[in-house]
C-alpha positions as CSV (number, residue, x, y, z in Angstrom):
1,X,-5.0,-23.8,16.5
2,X,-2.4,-22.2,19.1
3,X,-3.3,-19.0,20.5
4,X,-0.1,-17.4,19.3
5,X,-1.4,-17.9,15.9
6,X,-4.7,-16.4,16.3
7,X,-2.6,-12.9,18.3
8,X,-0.2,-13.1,15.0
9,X,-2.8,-12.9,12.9
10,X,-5.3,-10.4,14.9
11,X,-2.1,-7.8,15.2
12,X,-1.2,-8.2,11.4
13,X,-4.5,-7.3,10.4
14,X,-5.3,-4.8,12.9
15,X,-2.2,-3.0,12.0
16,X,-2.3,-3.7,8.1
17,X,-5.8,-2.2,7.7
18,X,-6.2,0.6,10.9
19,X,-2.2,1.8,9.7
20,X,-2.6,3.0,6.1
21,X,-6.6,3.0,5.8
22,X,-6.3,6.9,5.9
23,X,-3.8,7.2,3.2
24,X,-6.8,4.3,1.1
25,X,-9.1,7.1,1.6
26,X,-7.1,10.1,0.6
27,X,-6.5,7.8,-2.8
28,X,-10.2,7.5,-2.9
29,X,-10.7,11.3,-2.4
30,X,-8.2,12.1,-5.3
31,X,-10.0,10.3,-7.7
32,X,-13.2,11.2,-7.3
33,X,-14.8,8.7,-5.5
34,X,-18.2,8.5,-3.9
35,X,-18.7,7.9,-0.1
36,X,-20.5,4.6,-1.1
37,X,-17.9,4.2,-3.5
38,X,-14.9,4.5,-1.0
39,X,-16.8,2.4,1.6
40,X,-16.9,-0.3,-1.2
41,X,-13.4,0.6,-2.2
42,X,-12.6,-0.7,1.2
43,X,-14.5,-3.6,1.4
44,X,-13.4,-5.2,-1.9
45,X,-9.6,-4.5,-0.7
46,X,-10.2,-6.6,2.6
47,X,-12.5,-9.2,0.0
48,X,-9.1,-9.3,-1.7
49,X,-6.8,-9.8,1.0
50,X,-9.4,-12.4,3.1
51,X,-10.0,-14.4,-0.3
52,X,-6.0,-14.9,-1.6
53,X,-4.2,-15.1,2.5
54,X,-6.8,-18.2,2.5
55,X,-5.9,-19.8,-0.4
56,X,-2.5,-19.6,-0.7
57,X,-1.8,-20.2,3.0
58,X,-4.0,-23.5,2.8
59,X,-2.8,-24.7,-0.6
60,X,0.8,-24.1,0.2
61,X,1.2,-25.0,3.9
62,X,3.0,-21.8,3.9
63,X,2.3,-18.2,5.9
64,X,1.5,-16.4,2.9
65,X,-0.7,-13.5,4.4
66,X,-1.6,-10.5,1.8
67,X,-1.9,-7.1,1.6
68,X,-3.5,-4.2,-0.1
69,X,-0.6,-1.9,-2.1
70,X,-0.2,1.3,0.4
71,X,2.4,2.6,-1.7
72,X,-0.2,2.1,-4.9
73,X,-2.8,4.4,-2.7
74,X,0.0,6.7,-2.0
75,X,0.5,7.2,-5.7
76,X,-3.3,7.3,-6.4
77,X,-3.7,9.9,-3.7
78,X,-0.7,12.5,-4.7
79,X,-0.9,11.9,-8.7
80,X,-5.0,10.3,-9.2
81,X,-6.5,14.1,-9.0
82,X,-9.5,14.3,-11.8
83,X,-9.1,10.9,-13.5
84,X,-12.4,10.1,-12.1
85,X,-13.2,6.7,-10.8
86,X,-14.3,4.9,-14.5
87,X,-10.5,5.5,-15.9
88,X,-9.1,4.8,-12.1
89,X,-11.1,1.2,-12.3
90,X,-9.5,1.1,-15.8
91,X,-6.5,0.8,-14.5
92,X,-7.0,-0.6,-11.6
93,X,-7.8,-3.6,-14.1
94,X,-4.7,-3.4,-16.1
95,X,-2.3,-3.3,-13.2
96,X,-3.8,-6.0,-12.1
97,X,-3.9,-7.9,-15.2
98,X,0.1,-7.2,-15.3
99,X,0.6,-9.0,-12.5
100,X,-1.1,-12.2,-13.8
101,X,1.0,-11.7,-16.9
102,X,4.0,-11.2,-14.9
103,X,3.2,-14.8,-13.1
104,X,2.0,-16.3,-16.9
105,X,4.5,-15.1,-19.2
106,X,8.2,-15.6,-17.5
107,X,10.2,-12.9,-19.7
108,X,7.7,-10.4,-18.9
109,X,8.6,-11.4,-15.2
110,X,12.4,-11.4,-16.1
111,X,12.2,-8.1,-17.7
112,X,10.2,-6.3,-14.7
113,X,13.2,-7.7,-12.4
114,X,15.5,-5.8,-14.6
115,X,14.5,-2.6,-14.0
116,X,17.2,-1.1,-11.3
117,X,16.2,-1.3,-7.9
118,X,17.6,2.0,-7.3
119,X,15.6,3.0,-10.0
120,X,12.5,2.0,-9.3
121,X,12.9,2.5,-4.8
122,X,13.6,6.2,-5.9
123,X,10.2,6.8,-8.1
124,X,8.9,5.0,-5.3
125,X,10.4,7.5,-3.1
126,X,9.6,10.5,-4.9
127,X,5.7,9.5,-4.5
128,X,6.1,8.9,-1.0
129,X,8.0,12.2,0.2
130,X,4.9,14.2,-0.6
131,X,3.1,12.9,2.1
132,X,5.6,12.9,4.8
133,X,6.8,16.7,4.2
134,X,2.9,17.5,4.5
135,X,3.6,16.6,8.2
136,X,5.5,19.7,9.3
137,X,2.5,21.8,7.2
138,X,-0.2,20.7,9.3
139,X,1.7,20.9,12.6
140,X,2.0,24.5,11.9
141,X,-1.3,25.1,10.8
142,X,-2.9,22.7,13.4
143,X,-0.2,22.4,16.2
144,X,-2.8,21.7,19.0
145,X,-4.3,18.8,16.9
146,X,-1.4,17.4,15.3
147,X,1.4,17.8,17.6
148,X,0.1,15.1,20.1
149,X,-0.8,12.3,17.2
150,X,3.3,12.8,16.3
151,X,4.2,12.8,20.0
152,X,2.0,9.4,20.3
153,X,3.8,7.9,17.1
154,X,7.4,8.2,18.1
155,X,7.2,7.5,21.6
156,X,5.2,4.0,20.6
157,X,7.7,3.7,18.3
158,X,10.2,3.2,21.0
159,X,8.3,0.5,22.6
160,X,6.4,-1.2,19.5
161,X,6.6,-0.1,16.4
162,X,4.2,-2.2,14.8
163,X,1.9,-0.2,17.1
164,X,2.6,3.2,16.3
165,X,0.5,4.1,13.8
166,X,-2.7,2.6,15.7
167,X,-1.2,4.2,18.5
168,X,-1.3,8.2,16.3
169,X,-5.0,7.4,15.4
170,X,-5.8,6.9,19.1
171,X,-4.4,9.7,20.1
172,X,-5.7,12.0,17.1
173,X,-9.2,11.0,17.7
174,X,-8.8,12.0,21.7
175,X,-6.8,14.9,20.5
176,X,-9.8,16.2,18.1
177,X,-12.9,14.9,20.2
178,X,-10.6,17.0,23.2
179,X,-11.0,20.3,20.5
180,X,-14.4,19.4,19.1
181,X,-13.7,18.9,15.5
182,X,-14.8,16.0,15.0
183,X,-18.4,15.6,13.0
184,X,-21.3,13.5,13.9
185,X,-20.5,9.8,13.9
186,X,-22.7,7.8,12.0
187,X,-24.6,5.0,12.8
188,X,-23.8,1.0,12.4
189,X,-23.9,-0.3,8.8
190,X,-22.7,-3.3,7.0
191,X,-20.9,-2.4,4.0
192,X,-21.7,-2.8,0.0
193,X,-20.1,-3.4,-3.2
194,X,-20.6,-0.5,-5.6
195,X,-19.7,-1.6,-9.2
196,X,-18.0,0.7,-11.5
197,X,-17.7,0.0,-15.4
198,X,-14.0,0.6,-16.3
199,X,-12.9,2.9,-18.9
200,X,-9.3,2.9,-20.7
201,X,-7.7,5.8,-21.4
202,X,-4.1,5.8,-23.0
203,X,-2.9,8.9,-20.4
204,X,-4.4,7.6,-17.5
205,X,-2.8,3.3,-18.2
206,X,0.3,5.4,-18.5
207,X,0.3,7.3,-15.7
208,X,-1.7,5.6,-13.3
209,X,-1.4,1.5,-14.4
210,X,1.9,1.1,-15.3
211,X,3.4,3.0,-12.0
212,X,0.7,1.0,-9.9
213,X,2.4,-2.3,-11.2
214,X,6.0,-1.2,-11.2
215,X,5.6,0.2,-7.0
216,X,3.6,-2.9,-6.3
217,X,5.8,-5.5,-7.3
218,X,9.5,-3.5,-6.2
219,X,7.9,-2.2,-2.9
220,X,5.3,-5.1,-1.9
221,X,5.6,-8.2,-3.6
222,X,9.8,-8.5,-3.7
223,X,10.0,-7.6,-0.2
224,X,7.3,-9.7,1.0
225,X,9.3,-12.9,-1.0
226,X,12.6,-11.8,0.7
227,X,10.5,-11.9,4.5
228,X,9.4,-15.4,3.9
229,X,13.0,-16.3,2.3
230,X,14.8,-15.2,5.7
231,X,12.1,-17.1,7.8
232,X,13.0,-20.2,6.1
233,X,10.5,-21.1,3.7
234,X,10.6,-20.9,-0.1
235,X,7.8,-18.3,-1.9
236,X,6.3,-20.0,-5.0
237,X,6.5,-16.7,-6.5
238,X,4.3,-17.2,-9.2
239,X,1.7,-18.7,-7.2
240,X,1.7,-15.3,-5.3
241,X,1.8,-13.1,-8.3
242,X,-0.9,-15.4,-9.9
243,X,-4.0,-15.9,-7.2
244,X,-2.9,-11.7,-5.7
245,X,-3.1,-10.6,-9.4
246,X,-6.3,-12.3,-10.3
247,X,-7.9,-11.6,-6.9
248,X,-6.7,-7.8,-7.8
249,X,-8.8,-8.4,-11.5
250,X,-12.0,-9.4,-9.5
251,X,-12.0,-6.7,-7.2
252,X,-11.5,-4.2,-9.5
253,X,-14.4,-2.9,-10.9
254,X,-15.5,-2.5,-6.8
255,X,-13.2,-0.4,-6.4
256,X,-10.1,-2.2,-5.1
257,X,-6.8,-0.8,-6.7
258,X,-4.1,-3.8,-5.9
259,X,-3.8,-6.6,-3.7
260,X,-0.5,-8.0,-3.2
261,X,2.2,-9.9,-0.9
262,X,2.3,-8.2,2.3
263,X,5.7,-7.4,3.8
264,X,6.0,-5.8,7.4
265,X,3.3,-7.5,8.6
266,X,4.3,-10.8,7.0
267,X,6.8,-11.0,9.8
268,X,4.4,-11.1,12.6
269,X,2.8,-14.2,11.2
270,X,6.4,-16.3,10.0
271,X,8.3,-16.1,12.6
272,X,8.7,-18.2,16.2
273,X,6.0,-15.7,18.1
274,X,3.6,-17.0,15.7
275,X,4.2,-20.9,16.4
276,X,7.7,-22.3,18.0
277,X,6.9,-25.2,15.1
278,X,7.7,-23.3,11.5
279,X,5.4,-26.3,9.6
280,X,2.5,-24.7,11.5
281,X,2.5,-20.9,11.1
282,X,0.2,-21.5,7.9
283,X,-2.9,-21.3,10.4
284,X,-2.5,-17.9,10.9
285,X,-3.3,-17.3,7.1
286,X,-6.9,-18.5,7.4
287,X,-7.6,-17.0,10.6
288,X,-5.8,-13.8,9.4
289,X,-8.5,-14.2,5.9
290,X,-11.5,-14.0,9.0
291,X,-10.1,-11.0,10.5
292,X,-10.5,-9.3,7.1
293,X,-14.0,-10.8,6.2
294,X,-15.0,-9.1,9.3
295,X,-13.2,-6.2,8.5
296,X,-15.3,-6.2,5.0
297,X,-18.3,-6.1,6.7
298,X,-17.5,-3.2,9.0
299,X,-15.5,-1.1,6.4
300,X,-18.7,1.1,5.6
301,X,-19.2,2.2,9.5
302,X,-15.2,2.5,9.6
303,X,-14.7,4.8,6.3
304,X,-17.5,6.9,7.7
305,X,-15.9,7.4,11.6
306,X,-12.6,8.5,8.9
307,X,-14.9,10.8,7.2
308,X,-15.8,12.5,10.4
309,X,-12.7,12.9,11.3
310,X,-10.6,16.7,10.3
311,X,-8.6,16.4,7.2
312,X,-5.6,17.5,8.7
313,X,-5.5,14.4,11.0
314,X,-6.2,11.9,8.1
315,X,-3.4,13.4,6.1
316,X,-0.9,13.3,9.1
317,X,-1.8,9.5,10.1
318,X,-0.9,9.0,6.4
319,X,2.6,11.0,6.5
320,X,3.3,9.2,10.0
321,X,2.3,5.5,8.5
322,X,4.5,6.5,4.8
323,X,8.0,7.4,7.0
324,X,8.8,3.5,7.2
325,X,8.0,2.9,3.6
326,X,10.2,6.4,2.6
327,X,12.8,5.4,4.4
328,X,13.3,1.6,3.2
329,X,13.1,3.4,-0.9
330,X,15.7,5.8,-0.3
331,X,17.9,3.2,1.4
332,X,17.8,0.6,-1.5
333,X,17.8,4.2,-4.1
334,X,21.1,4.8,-2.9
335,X,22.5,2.1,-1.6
336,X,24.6,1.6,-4.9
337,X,27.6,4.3,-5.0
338,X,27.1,3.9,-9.1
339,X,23.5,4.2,-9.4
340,X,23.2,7.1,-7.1
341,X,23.3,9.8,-10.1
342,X,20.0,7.9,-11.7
343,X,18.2,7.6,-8.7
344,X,18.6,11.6,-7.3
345,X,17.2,12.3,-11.1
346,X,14.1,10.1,-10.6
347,X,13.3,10.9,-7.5
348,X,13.6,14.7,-8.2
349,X,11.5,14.1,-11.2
350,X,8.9,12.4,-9.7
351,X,8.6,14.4,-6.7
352,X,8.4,17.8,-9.0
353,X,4.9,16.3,-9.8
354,X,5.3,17.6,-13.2
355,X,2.8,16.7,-15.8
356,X,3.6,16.9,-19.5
357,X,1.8,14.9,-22.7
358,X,-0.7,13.4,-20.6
359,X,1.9,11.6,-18.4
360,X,2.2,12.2,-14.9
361,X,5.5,12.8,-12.8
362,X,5.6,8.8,-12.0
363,X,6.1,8.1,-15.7
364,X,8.7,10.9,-16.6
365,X,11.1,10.4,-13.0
366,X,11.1,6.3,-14.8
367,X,12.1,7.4,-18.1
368,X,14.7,10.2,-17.0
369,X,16.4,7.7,-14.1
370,X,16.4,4.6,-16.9
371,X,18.4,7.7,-19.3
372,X,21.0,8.3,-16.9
373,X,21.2,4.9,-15.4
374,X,21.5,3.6,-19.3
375,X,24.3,6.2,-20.2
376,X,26.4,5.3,-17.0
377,X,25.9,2.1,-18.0
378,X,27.7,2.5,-21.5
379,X,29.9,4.9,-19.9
380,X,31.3,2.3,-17.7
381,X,31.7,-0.1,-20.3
């Protein structure tokens, strides 16, 4: 096992989990979750990721390394508030049933992969924007404490972006132990699975399920096939889909909401700085899978150091780790001069946050952008 292998996959994970694990616990917070609940929440996730980044990177011979869905919490976290954690199990459970369908059934895959990419970047965007408005908020409101965690991002940024997110945390906590708003840190523990019988309900499948699957697969899974594509090596796609979506099933009813193909941090693990030989990069899957056993274990003693931390810092690490992810969706939204119309009526649909017949703002900025994009369609034709 080279050493470069074992860096590639300590840096993936460190910067997969410590980058969005703020925005995991806002999703928690929205729905209603328990502290033991979140902590489990967390645990299952890394479960997840440790459990499918081993197998498919060991069956395949490939550097298949997995992710949890951050733009899934970031829709869970704006759009989740007072579903309660039964119905947001419930559809944890369906999205993740979806997925296994989508890798089982091949016209349910085909017809997924038909839904604009402008289309579906732009709802994408319109739940992301949210967060990273809520930046300039709480640097007015908290200018002492916020200012220097954004100063910390973009100047790491520079240097190493992978990095700049880690980089915001460290500088938030000095920042707010420097003010004395941080509460007591707890003590040491290992972490526990909390189980949590699903419920189904129509509104909530709608609103919550459907979106989670549609964000997952156009935001994580595609680009994580098109990372390993342009490193050389051919994704069995529904190999992926199958063992992420199944893992995501089993995970569930702990509290995990998707697990998935990771994409940004898929690069540091397939390319040369991983291992010069491209036949041996799959090592850094299993030893990536450790990192996030360990990271299982400690998730209990981590969500609680978040937990003591002021809300206005966990909500700007969140904006500050969403500005990548906002950026890529309104790219591919309007990347296409003739889909442009749809995806400006998505994304301003879905970003209204409106809420009508029990269906959330997600639901209603798919269905009006899939209008327009239909009637240009026969328009053009």
């Amino acid at each position: 096992m080279p050493v470069s292998a074992i860096v590639s996959a300590f840096v993936a994970a460190l910067v997969g989990f410590g980058g969005t694990l703020a925005l995991i616990l806002s999703a928690a917070a929205a729905v209603g979750a328990s502290p033991a609940q979140a902590s489990s929440w967390v645990a299952a996730l890394c479960l997840a990721i440790a459990g499918s980044s081993a197998v498919l990177s060991i069956r395949h011979r490939l550097p298949i390394i997995t992710a949890w869905s951050t733009p899934g919490a970031a829709l869970l976290a704006a759009f989740g508030a007072g579903i309660g954690m039964e119905r947001a199990v419930g559809a944890f459970l369906v999205a993740g049933l979806l997925m296994v369908a989508c890798a089982a059934v091949k016209p349910l895959g085909t017809l997924v992969a038909r839904i604009p990419v402008a289309v579906a970047a732009a709802m994408l965007a319109g739940v992301l924007v949210r967060f990273v408005t809520a930046l300039a908020e709480h640097a007015v409101k908290s200018p002492l404490l916020v200012l220097p965690v954004v100063a910390a991002f973009f100047l790491t940024r520079r240097l190493a972006p992978s990095w700049s997110v880690p980089a915001a945390l460290v500088a938030g906590i000095g920042a707010a132990l420097g003010l004395g708003v941080v509460g007591p840190m707890p003590a040491p523990e290992l972490s526990a699975l909390v189980w949590v019988t699903p419920q189904f309900d129509g509104g909530v499948l709608l609103s919550i399920a459907l979106p989670l699957f549609l964000v997952t697969m156009a935001s994580q899974n595609l680009p994580g096939f098109a990372v390993l594509t342009a490193s050389g090596y051919v994704p069995p796609v529904r190999s992926i889909l199958a063992t992420t979506g199944i893992a995501s099933v089993l995970t569930a009813p702990f509290g995990a909401h998707a697990s998935n193909l990771a994409a940004i941090t898929a690069a540091l693990c397939t390319g040369p700085d991983c291992d010069p030989d491209p036949r041996a990069r799959w090592k850094a899957g299993p030893v990536y899978a450790l990192f996030y056993l360990l990271l299982a274990a400690a998730g209990a003693s981590l969500v609680a150091v978040f937990a003591a931390l002021p809300p206005a810092l966990v909500a700007t690490i969140a904006g500050l780790a969403l500005i990548a992810p906002l950026t890529g969706s309104l790219t591919a939204a309007l990347s296409v001069d003739k889909d442009r119309t749809a995806a400006i009526v998505t994304f301003a649909t879905t970003a209204s946050g409106i809420s009508a017949l029990g269906l959330g703002a997600p639901v209603w900025g798919l269905a009006a952008g899939l209008a327009v994009f239909a009637m240009d369609t026969v328009r053009r034709r």
